[in-house]
mmCIF file of the C-alpha atoms, coordinates in Angstrom:
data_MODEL
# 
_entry.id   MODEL 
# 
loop_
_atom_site.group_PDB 
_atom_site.id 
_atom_site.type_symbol 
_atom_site.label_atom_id 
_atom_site.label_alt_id 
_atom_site.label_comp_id 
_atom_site.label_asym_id 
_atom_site.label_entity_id 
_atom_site.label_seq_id 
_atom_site.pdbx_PDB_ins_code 
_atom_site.Cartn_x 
_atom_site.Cartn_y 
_atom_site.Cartn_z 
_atom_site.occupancy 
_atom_site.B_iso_or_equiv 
_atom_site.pdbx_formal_charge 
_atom_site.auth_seq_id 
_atom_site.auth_comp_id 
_atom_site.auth_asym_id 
_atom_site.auth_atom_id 
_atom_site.pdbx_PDB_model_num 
ATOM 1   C CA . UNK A 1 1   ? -16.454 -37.147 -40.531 1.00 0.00 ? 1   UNK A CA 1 
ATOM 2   C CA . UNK A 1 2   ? -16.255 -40.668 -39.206 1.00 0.00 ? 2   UNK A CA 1 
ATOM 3   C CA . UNK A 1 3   ? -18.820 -41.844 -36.613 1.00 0.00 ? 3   UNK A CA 1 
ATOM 4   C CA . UNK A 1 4   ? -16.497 -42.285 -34.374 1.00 0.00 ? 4   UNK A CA 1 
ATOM 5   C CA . UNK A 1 5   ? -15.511 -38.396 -34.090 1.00 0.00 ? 5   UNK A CA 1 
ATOM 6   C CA . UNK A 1 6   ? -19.495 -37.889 -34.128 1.00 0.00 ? 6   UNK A CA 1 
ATOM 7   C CA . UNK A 1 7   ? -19.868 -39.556 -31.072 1.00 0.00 ? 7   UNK A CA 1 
ATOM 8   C CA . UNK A 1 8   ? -16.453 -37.929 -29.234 1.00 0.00 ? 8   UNK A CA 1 
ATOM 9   C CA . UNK A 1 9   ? -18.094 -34.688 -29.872 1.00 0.00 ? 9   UNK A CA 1 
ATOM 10  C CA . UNK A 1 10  ? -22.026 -35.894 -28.723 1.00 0.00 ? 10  UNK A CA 1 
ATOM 11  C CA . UNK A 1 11  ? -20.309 -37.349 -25.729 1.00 0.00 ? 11  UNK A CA 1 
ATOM 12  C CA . UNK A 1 12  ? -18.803 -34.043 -24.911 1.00 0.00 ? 12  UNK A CA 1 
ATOM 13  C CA . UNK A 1 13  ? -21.902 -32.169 -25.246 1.00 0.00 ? 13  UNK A CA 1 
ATOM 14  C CA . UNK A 1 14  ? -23.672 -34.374 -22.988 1.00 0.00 ? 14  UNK A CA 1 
ATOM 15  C CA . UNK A 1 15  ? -20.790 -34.595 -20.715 1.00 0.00 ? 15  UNK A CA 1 
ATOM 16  C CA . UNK A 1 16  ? -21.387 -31.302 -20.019 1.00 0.00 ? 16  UNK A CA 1 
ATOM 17  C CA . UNK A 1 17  ? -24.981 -31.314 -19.665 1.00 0.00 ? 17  UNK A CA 1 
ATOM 18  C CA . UNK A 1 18  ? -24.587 -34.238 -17.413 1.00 0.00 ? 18  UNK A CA 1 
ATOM 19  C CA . UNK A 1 19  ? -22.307 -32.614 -15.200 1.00 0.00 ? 19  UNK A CA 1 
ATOM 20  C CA . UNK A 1 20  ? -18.998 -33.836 -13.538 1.00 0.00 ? 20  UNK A CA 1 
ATOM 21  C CA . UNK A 1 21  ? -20.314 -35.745 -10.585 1.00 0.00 ? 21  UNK A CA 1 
ATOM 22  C CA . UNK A 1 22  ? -23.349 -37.465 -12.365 1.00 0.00 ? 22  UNK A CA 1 
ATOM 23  C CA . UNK A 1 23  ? -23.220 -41.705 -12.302 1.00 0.00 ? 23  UNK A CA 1 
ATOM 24  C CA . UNK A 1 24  ? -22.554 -43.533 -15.000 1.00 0.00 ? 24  UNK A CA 1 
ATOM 25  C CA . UNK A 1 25  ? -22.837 -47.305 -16.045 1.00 0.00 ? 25  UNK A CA 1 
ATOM 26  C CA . UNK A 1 26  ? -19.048 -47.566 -15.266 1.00 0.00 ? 26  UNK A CA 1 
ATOM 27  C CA . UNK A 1 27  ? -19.133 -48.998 -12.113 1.00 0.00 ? 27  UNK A CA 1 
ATOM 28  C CA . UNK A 1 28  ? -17.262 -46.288 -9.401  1.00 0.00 ? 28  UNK A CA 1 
ATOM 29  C CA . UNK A 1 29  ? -16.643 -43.655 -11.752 1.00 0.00 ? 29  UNK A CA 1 
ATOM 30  C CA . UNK A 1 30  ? -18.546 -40.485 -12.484 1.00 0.00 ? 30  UNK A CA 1 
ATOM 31  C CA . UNK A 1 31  ? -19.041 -38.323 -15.800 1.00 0.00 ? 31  UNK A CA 1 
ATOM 32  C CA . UNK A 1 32  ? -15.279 -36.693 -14.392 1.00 0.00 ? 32  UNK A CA 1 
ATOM 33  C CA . UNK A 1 33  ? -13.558 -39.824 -14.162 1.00 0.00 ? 33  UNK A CA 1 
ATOM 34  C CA . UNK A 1 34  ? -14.460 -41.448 -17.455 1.00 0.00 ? 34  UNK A CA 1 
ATOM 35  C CA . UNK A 1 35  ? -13.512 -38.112 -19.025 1.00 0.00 ? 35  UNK A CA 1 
ATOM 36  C CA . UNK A 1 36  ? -10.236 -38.330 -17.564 1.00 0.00 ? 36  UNK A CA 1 
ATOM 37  C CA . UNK A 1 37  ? -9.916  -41.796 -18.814 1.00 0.00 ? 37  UNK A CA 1 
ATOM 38  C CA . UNK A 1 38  ? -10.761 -40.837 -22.631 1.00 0.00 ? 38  UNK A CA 1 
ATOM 39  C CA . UNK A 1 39  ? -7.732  -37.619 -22.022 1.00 0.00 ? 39  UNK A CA 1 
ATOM 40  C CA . UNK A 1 40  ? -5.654  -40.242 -21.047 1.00 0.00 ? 40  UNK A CA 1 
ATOM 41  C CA . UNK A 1 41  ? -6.349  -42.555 -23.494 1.00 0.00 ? 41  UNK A CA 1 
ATOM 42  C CA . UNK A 1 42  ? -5.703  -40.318 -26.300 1.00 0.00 ? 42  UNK A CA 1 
ATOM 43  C CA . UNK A 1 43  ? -2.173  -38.692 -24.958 1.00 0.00 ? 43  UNK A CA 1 
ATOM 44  C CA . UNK A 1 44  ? -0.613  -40.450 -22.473 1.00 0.00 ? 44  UNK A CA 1 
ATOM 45  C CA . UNK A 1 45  ? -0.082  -43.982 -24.169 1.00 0.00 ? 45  UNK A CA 1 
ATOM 46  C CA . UNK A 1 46  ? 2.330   -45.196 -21.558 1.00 0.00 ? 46  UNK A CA 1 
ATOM 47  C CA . UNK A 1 47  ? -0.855  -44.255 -18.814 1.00 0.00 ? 47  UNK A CA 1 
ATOM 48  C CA . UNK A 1 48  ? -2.982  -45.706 -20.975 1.00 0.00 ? 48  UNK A CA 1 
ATOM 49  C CA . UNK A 1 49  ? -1.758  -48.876 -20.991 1.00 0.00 ? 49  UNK A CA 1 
ATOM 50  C CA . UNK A 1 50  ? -2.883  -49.676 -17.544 1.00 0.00 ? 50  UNK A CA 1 
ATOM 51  C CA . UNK A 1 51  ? -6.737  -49.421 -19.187 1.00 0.00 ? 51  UNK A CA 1 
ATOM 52  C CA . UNK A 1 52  ? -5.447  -53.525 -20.014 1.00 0.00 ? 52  UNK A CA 1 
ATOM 53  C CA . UNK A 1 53  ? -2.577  -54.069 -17.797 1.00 0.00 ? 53  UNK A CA 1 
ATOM 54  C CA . UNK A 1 54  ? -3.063  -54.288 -13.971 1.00 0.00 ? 54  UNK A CA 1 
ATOM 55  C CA . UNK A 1 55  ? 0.618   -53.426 -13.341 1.00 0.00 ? 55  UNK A CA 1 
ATOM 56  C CA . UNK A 1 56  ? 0.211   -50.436 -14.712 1.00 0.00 ? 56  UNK A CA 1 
ATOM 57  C CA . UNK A 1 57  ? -3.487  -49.710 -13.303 1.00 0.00 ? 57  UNK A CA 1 
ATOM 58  C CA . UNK A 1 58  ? -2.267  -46.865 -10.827 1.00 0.00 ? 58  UNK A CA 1 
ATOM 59  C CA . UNK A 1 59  ? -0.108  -45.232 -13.183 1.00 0.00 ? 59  UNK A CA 1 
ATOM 60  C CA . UNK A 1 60  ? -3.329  -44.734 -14.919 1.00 0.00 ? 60  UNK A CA 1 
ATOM 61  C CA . UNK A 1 61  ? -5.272  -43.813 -12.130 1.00 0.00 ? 61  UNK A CA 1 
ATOM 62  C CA . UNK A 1 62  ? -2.359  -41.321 -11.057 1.00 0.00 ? 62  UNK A CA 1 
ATOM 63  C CA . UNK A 1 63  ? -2.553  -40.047 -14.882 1.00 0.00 ? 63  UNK A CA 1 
ATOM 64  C CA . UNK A 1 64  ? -6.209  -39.500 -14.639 1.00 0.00 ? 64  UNK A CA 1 
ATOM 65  C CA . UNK A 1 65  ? -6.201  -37.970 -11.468 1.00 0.00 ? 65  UNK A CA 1 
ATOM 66  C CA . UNK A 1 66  ? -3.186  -35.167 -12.412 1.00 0.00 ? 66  UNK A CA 1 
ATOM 67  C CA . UNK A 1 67  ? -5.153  -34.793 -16.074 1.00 0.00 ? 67  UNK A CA 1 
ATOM 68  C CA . UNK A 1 68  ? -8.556  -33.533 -13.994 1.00 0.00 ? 68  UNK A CA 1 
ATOM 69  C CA . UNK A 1 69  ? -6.005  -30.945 -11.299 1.00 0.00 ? 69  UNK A CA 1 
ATOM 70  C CA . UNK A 1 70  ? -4.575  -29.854 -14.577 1.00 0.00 ? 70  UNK A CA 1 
ATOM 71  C CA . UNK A 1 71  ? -7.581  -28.701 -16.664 1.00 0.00 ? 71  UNK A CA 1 
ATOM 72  C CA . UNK A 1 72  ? -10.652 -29.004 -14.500 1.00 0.00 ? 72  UNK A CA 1 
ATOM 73  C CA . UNK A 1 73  ? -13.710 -30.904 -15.448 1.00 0.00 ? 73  UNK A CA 1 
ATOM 74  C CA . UNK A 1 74  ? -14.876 -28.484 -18.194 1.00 0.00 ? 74  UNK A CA 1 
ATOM 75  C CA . UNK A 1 75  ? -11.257 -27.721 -19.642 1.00 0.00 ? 75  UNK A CA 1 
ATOM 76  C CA . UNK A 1 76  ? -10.653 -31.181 -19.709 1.00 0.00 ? 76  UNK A CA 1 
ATOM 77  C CA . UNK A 1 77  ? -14.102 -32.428 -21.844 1.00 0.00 ? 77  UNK A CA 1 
ATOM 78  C CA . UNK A 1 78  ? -12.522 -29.175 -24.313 1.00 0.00 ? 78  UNK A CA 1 
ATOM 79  C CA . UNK A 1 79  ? -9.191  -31.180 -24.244 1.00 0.00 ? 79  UNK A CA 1 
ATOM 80  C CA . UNK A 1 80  ? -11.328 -34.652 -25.094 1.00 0.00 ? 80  UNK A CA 1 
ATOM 81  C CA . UNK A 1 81  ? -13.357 -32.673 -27.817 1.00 0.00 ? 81  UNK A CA 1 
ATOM 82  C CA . UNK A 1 82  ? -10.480 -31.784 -29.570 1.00 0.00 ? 82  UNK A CA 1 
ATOM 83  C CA . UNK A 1 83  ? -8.371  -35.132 -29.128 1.00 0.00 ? 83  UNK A CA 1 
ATOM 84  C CA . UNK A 1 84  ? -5.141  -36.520 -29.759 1.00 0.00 ? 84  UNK A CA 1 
ATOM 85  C CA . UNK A 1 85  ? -2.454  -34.316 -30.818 1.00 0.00 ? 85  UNK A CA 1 
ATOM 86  C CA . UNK A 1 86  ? -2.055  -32.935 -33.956 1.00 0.00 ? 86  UNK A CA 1 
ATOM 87  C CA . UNK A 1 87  ? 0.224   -35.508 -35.048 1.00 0.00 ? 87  UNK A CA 1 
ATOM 88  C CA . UNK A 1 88  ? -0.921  -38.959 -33.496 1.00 0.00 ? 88  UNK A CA 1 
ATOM 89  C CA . UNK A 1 89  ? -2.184  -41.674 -35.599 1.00 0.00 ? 89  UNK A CA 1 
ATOM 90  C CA . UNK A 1 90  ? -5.923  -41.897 -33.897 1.00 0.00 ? 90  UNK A CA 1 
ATOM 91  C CA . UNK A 1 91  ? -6.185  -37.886 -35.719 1.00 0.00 ? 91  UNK A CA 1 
ATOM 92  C CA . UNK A 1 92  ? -6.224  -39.842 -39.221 1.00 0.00 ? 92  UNK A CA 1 
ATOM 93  C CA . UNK A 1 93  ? -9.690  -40.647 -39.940 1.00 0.00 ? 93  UNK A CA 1 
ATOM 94  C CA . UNK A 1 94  ? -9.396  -44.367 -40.831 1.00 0.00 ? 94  UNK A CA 1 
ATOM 95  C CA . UNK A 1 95  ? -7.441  -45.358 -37.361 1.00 0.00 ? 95  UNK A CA 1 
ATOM 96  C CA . UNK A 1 96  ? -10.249 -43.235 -36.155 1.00 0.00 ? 96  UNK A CA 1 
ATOM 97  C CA . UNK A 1 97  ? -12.812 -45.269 -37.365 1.00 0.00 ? 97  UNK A CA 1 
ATOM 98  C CA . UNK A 1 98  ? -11.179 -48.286 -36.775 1.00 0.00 ? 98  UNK A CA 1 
ATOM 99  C CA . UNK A 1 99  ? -9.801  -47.884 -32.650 1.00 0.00 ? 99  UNK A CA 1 
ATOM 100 C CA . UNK A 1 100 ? -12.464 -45.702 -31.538 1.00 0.00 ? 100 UNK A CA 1 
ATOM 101 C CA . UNK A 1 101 ? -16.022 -46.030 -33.160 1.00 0.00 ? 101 UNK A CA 1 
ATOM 102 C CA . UNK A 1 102 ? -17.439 -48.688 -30.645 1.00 0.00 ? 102 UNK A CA 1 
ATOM 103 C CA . UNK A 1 103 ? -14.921 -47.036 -27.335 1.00 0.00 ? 103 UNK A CA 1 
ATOM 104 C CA . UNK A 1 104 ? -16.619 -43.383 -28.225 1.00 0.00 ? 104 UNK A CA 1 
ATOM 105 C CA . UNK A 1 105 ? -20.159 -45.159 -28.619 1.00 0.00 ? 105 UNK A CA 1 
ATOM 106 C CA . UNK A 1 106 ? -19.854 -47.273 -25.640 1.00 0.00 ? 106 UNK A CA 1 
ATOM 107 C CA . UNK A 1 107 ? -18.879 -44.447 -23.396 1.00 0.00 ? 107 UNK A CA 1 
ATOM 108 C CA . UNK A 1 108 ? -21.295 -41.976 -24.911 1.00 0.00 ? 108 UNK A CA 1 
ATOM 109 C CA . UNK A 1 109 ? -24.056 -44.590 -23.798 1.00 0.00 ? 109 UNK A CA 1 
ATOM 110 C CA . UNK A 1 110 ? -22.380 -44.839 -20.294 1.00 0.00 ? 110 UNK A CA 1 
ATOM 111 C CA . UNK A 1 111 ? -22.931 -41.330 -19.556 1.00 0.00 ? 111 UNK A CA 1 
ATOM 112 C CA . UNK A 1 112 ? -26.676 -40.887 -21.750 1.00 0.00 ? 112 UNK A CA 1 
ATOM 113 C CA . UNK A 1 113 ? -27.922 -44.205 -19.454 1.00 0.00 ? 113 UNK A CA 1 
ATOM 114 C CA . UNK A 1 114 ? -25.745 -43.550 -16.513 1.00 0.00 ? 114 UNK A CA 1 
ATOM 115 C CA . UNK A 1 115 ? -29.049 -42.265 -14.485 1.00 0.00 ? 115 UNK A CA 1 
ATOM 116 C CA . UNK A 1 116 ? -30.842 -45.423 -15.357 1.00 0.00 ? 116 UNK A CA 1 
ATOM 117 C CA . UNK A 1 117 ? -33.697 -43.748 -17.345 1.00 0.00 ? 117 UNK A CA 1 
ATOM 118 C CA . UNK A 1 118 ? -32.655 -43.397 -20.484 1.00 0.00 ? 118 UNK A CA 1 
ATOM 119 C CA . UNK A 1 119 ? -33.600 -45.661 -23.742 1.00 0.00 ? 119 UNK A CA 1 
ATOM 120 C CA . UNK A 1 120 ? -31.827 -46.796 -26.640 1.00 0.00 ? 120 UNK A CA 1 
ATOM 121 C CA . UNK A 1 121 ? -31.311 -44.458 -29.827 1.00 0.00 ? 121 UNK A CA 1 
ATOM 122 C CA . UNK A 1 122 ? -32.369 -44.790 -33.597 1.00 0.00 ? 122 UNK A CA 1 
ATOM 123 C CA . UNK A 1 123 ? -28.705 -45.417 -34.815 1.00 0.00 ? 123 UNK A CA 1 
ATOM 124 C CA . UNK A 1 124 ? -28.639 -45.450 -38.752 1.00 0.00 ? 124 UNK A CA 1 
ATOM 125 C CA . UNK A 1 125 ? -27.945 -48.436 -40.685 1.00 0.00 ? 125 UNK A CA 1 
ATOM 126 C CA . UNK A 1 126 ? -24.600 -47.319 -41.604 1.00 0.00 ? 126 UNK A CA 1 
ATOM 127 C CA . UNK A 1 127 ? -23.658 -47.148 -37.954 1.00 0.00 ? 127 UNK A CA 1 
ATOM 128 C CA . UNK A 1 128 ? -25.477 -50.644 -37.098 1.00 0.00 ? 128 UNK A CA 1 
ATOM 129 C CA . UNK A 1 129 ? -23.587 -51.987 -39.118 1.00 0.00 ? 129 UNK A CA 1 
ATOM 130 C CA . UNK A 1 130 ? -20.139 -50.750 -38.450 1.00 0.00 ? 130 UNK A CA 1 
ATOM 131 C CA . UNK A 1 131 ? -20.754 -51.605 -34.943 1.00 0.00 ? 131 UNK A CA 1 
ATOM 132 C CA . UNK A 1 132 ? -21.719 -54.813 -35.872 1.00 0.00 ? 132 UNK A CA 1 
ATOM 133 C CA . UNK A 1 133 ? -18.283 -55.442 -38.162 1.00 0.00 ? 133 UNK A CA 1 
ATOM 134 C CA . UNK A 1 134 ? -16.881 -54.611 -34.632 1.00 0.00 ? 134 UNK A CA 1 
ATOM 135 C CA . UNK A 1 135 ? -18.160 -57.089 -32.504 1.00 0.00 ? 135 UNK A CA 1 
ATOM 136 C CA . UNK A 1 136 ? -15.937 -59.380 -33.462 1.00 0.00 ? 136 UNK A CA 1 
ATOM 137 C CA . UNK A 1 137 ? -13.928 -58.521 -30.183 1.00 0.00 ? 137 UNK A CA 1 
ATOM 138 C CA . UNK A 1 138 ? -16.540 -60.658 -28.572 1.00 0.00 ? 138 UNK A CA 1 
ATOM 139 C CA . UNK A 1 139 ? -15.071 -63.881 -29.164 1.00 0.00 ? 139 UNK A CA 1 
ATOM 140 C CA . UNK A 1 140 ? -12.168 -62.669 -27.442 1.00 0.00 ? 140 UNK A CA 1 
ATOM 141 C CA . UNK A 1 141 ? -14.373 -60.725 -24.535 1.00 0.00 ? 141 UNK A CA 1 
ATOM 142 C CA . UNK A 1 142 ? -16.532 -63.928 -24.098 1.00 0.00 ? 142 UNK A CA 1 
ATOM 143 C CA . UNK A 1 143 ? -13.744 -66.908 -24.836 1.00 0.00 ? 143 UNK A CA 1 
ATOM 144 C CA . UNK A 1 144 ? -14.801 -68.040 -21.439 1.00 0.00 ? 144 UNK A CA 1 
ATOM 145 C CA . UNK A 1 145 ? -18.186 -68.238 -21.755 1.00 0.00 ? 145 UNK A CA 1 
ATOM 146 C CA . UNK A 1 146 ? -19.392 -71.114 -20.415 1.00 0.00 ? 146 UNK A CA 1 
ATOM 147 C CA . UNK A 1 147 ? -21.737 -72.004 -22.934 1.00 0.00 ? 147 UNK A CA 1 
ATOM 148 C CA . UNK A 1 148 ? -21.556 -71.405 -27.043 1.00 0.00 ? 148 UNK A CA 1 
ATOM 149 C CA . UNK A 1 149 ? -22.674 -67.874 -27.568 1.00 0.00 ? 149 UNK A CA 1 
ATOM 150 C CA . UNK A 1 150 ? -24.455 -66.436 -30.863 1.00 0.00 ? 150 UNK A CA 1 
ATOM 151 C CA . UNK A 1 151 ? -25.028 -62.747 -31.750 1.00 0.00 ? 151 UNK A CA 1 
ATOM 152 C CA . UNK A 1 152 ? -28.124 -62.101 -33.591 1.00 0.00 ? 152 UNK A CA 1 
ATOM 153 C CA . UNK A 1 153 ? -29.738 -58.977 -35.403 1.00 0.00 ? 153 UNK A CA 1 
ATOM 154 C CA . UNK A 1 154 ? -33.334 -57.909 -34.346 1.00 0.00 ? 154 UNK A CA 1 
ATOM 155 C CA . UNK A 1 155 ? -32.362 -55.238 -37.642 1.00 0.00 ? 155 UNK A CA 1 
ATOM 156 C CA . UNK A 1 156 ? -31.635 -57.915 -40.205 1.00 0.00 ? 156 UNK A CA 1 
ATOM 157 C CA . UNK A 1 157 ? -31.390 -61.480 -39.035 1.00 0.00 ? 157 UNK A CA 1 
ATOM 158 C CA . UNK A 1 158 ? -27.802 -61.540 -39.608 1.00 0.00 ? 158 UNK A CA 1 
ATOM 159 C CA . UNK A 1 159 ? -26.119 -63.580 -36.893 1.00 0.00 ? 159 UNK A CA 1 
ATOM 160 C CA . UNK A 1 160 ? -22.624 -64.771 -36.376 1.00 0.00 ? 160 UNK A CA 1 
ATOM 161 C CA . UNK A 1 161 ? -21.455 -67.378 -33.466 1.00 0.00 ? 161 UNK A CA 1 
ATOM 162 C CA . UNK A 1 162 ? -18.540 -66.128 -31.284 1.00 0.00 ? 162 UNK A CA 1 
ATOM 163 C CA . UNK A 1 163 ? -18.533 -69.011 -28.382 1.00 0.00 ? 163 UNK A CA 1 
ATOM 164 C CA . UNK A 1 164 ? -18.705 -72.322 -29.638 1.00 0.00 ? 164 UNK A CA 1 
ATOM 165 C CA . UNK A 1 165 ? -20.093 -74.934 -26.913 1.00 0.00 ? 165 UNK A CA 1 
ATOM 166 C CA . UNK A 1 166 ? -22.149 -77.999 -26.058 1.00 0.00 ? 166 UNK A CA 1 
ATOM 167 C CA . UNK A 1 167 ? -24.766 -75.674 -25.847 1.00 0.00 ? 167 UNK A CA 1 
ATOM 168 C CA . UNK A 1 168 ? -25.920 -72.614 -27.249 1.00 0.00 ? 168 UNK A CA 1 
ATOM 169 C CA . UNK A 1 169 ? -27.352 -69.012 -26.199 1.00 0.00 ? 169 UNK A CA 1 
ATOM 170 C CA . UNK A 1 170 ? -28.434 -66.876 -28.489 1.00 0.00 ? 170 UNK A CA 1 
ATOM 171 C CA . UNK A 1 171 ? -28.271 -63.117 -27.515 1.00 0.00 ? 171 UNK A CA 1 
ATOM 172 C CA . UNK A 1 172 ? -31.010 -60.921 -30.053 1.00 0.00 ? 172 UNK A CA 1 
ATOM 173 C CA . UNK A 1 173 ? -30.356 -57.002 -30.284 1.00 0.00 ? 173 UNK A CA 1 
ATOM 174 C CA . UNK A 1 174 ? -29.312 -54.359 -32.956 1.00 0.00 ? 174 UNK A CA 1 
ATOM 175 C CA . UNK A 1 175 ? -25.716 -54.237 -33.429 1.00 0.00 ? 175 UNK A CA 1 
ATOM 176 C CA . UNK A 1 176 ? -25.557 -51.358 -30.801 1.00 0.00 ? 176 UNK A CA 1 
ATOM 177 C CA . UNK A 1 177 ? -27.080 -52.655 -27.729 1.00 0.00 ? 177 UNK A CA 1 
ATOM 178 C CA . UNK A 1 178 ? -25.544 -56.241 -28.298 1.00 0.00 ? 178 UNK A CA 1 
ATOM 179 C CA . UNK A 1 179 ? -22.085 -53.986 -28.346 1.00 0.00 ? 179 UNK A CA 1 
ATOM 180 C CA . UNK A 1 180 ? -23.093 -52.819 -24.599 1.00 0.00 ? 180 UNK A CA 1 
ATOM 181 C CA . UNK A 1 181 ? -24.187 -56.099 -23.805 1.00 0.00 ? 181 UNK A CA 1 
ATOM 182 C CA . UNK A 1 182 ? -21.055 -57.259 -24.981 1.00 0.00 ? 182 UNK A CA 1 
ATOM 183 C CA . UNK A 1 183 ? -18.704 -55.138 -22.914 1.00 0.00 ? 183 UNK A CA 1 
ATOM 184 C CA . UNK A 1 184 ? -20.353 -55.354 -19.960 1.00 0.00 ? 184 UNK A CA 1 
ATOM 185 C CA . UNK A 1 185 ? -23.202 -52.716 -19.710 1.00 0.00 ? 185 UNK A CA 1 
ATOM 186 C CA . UNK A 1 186 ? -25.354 -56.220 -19.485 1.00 0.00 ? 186 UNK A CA 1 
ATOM 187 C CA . UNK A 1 187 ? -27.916 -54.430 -17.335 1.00 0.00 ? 187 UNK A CA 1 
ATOM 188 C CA . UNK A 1 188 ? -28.792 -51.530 -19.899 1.00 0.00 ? 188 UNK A CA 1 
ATOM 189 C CA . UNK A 1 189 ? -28.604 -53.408 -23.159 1.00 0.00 ? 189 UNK A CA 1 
ATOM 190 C CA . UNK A 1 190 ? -32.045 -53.899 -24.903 1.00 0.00 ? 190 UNK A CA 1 
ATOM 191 C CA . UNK A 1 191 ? -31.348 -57.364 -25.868 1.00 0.00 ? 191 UNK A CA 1 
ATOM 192 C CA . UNK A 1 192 ? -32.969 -60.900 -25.325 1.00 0.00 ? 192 UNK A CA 1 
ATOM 193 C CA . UNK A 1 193 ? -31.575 -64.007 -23.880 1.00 0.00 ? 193 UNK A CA 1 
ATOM 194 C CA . UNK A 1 194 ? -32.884 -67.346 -25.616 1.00 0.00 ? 194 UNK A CA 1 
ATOM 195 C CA . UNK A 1 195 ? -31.371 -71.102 -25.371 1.00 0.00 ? 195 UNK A CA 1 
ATOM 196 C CA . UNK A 1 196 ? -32.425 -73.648 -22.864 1.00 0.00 ? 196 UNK A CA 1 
ATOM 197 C CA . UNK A 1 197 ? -33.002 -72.776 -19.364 1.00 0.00 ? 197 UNK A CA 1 
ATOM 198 C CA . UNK A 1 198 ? -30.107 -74.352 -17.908 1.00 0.00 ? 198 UNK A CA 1 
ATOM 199 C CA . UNK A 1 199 ? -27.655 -72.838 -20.583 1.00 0.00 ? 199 UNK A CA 1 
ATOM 200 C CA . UNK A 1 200 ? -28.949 -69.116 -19.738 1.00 0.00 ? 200 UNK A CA 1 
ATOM 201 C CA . UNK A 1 201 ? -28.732 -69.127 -16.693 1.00 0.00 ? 201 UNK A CA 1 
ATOM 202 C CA . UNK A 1 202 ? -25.188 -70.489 -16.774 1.00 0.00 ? 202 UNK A CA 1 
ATOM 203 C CA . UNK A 1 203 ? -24.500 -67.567 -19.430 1.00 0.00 ? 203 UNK A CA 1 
ATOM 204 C CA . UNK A 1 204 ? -26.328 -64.796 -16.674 1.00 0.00 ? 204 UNK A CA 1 
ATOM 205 C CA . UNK A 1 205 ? -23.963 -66.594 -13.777 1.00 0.00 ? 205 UNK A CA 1 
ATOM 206 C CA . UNK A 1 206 ? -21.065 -66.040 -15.911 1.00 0.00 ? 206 UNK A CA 1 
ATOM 207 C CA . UNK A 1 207 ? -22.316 -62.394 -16.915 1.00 0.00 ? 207 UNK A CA 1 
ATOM 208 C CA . UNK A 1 208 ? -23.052 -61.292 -13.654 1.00 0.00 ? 208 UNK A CA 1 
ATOM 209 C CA . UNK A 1 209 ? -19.430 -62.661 -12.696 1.00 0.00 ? 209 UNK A CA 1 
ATOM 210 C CA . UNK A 1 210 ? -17.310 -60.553 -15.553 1.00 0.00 ? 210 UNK A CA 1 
# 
């Protein structure tokens, strides 16, 4: 069982516990909305799409809306738990691993911290470090960066630059919060901010801008 399918069925669970109408760190959207978005994400690639593409944002949203009057809150976290149909690609446990390890994880820890009062987990190494093979994406996520950007472990003192630049932040986490840190959840990622004054706080005005 891959971690990502781990996580699908933890975020389920505490989808449920949360409740439909709880906050979470997605800015706008409740525990109901995000689930719609995962539904739609793994059947409705044409909807899906619009997750990327603004010209195809309110097809989405349209998508997500129909997907909640269809099932209802709680038949549509069952739909989530089970996932794609029986014959898409993201069912075979590789593409799994690959396409949804760090989308499960990220919006497992957008409903857990939605409330603002909940802290980091104890993620095994394993997991670390598949996250960490992942966060590659951030040179693409942070090409605009400002400044040069590098990603450091507070679990190994592995590091690995994915800005370059003049000047140089370094951003120290595990693998897992520098993942939320990465895609946006800057505000609940356990990670520190070190370089020269004027660089972070170019990097934070860039951050709190994206």
């Amino acid at each position: 069982m891959t971690f990502a399918h781990t996580e699908r069925l933890a975020l389920c669970d505490d989808a449920l516990s949360a409740g439909p109408d709880a906050p979470t760190l997605d800015e706008g959207w409740a525990v109901a909305d995000l689930v719609a978005h995962l539904y739609v994400r793994d059947n409705e690639p044409l909807a899906a799409a619009g997750i990327r593409l603004p010209q195809l944002a309110a097809l989405t949203s349209r998508r997500m809306n129909a997907a909640l009057q269809r099932f209802g809150f709680e038949g549509l976290v069952k739909a989530v738990r089970t996932g794609p149909g029986r014959w898409a690609l993201l069912r075979l446990p590789r593409v799994d691993a690959l396409v949804n390890r760090t989308e499960m994880f990220i919006h497992h820890e957008d409903i857990r911290r939605g409330s603002g009062e909940v802290r980091p987990r104890e993620l095994p190494v394993p997991v670390e470090d598949e996250l960490w093979g992942s966060l590659r994406i951030a040179r693409l996520a942070l090409r605009k960066a400002p400044v040069g950007i590098v990603l450091e472990r507070t679990d190994g003192g592995a590091s690995q630059r994915v800005k370059a630049g003049d000047r140089t932040v370094t951003i120290l986490g595990k693998p897992s919060e520098l993942t939320l840190w990465v895609s946006g959840r800057r505000s609940a990622a356990d990670v520190r901010v070190v370089g020269e004054p004027d660089a972070v706080a170019s990097l934070q005005a860039f951050a709190a801008s994206t």
